[in-house]
N, C-alpha and C positions, 0 to 999 in steps of 0.2 A: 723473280728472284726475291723479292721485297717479302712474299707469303711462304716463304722459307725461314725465313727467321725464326728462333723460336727462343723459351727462355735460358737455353744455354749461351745463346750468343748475346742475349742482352745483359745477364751476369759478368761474361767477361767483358764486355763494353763497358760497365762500368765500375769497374777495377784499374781502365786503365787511366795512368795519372798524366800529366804535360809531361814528367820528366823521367818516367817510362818507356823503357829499355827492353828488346826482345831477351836480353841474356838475364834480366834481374825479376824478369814475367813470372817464372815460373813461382817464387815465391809468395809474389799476390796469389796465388792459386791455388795453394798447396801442392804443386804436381812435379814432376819432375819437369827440365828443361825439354825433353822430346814431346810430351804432352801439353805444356804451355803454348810449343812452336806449331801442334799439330791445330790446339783451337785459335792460337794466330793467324794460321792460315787459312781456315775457314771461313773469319770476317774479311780477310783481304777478300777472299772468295768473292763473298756478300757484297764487296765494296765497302765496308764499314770501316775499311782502317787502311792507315799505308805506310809503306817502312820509308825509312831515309839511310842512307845507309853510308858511313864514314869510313875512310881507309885513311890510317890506321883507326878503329874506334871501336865501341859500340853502335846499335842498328836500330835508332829511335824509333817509337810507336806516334804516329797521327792520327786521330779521327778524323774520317771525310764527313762530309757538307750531310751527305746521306746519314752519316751516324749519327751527327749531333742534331739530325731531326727526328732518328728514334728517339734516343733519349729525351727528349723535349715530347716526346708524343706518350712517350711512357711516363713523365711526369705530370704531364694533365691526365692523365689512365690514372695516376696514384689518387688523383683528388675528389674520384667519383664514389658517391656514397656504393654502400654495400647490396649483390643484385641479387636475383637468382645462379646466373653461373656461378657468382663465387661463392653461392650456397653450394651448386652440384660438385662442384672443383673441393669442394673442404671434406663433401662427402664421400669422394674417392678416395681421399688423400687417408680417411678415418678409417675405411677397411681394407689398409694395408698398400696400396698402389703408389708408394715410394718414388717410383724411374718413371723418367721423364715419357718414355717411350709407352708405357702400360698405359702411364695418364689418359696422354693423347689418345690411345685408342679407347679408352675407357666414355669419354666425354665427346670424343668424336667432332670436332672442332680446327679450324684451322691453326696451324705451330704457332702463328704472329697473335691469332688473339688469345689464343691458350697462355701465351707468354707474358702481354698485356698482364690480363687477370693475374697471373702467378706472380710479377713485381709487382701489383696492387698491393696483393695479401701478405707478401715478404715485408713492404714498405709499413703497412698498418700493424704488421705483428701478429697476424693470423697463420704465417708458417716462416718456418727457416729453412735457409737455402743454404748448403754448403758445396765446394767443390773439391774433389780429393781425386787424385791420380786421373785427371780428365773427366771422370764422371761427376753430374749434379746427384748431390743426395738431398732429396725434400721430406720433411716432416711437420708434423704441424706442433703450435707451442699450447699453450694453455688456454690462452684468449680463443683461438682455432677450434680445438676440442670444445669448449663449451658452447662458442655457437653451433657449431656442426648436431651436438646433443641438443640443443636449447630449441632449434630449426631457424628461420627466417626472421628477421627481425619486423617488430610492428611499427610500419611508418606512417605517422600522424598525417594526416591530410585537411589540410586547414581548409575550410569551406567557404566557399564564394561566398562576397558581401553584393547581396543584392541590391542596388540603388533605390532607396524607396523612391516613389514619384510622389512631387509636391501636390497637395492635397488642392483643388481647386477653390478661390477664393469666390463667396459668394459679388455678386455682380449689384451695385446699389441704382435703386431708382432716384434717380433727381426731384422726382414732384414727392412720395414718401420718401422724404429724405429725415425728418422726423420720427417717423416710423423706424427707421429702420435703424436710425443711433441706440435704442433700448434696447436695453440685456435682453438674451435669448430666453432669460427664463420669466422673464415680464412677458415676453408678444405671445409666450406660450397659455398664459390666464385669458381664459375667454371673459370678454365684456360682459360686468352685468347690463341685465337690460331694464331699461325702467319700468315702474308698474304704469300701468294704463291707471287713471284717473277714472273713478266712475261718474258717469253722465248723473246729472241731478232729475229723477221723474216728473212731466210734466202732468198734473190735475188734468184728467179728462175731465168736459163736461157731463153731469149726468143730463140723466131724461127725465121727465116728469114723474114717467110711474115708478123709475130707481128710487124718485126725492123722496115720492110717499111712502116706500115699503122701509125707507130707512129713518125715518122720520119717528116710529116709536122704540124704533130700538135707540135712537140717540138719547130719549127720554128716558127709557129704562138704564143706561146708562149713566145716566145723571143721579136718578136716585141713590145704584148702588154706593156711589162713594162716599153721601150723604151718611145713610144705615152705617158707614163701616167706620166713620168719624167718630159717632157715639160714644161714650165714655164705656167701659166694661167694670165699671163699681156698680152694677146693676149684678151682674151676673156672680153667684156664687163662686168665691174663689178656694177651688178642691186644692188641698195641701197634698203634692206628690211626693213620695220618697223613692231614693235613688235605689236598686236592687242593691247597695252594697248595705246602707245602713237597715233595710231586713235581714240581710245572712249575719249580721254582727247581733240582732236582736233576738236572732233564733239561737246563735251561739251564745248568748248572756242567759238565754231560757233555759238552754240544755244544763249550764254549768250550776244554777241556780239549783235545777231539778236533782243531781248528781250531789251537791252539798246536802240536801235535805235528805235524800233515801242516806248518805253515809251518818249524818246527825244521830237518825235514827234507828238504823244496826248498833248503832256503838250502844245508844241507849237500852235497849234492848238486851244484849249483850251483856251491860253492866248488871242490868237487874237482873239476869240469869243466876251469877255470880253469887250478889248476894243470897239470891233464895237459898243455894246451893249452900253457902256459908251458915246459914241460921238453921237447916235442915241438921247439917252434922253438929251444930252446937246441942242444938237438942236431943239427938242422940246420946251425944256425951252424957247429959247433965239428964238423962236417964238411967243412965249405964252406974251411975255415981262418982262418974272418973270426976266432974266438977264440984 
């Protein structure tokens, strides 16, 4: 009975108020009084509701124990984030499958969880639900359509924080215990190492006939440092000059050379001149021009 349910019956479940009335029903509903009384009697059906009924009076509505734990089951339903089905359910609703009945067979799904979903989405403002003359009209609002267009929405999924593990602390020795208080980047410089000390050579003895073969050469020895003592104001002292002050002395020659050849062009030159000058004077002072 309970997978019977569907979302026409939980529409009018909650419509009805404490101080609702079978004969003032119809009006929460828009339907007329014959079609308020017909989906009245449905949930009685269901067990969801029960009449009380007064002579002379009106014919009060209750919800039973059973309804008020739909309702309380379809409001935890309301507060579950958005899934696949009410993606599939948004996207029937968008090409056209209005009635309640086309739905369900469209999506193929049980009436109780069909109806779940369908007050989720009524509650969040993904469709509107109206009831007119007994029948539910569904459509979907703005927010509806754009998801249904948009598709599924992208749910963030935060990513495990992995425990790191404490890093193992090194373990100290007792007897280097000195050792071991120095910064890491001290024990890392290798020790110099000392130099080795050279041994001092000890005098072999010679032999006799080493003593004698060395015996004139010690003499010959002696003398050299003597000869080399000597004073050198005996020897001719040759005056050398640096290559530089020759290239400056061949340069002073050249320049010297170059004055005199020009000296003597110009000389030359001049007396050219004259001759040349005293040549046409005489001509003149032939001619009787002087």
């Amino acid at each position: 009975m309970a997978n019977e349910i569907n979302f026409m019956d939980l529409t009018v479940l909650k419509r009805i108020k404490p101080d609702t009335t079978v004969e003032k029903f119809g009006a929460l509903i828009n339907s007329s009084f014959f079609d308020a009384s017909n989906a009245l009697g449905t949930l009685k059906i269901k067990g969801l509701v029960d009449f009380t009924t007064y002579v002379p009076g009106q014919n009060a509505i209750t919800v039973t124990e059973m309804g008020k734990k739909l309702i309380e089951e379809a409001d935890t339903k309301e507060k579950m984030p958005f899934d696949q089905l009410d993606f599939a359910i948004l996207t029937q609703l968008s090409t056209g499958k209005r009635n309640l009945a086309d739905l369900s067979t469209a999506v193929n799904i049980s009436p109780k969880d069909l109806g779940m979903h369908l007050y989720k989405l009524s509650e969040q403002q993904y469709i509107s639900a109206d009831i007119r003359n007994g029948s539910l009209d569904m459509s979907l609002t703005e927010k509806g359509f754009m998801q249904a267009k948009a598709g599924m929405p992208q749910q963030v999924s935060q990513p495990a924080q992995t425990a790191q593990a404490p890093r193992p602390q090194p373990q100290q020795n007792p007897q280097s215990g000195a050792q071991n208080q120095q910064p890491q980047h001290l024990q890392s410089v290798p020790q110099a190492v000392p130099p080795q000390q050279a041994k001092p050579m000890q005098p072999q003895p010679l032999q006799p006939q080493q003593a004698q073969q060395q015996a004139p050469a010690l003499t010959q020895g002696a003398q050299q440092p003597a000869q080399a003592s000597q004073p050198m104001s005996s020897q001719p002292q040759q005056q050398t000059h640096p290559p530089e002050d020759k290239e400056l002395a061949e340069m002073q020659k050249q320049l010297s050379s170059t004055s005199t050849k020009k000296t003597g062009s110009k000389s030359v030159y001049l007396i050219g001149i004259i001759v040349v000058i005293i040549i046409i004077l005489i001509a003149l002072f032939a001619k009787g021009v002087l």
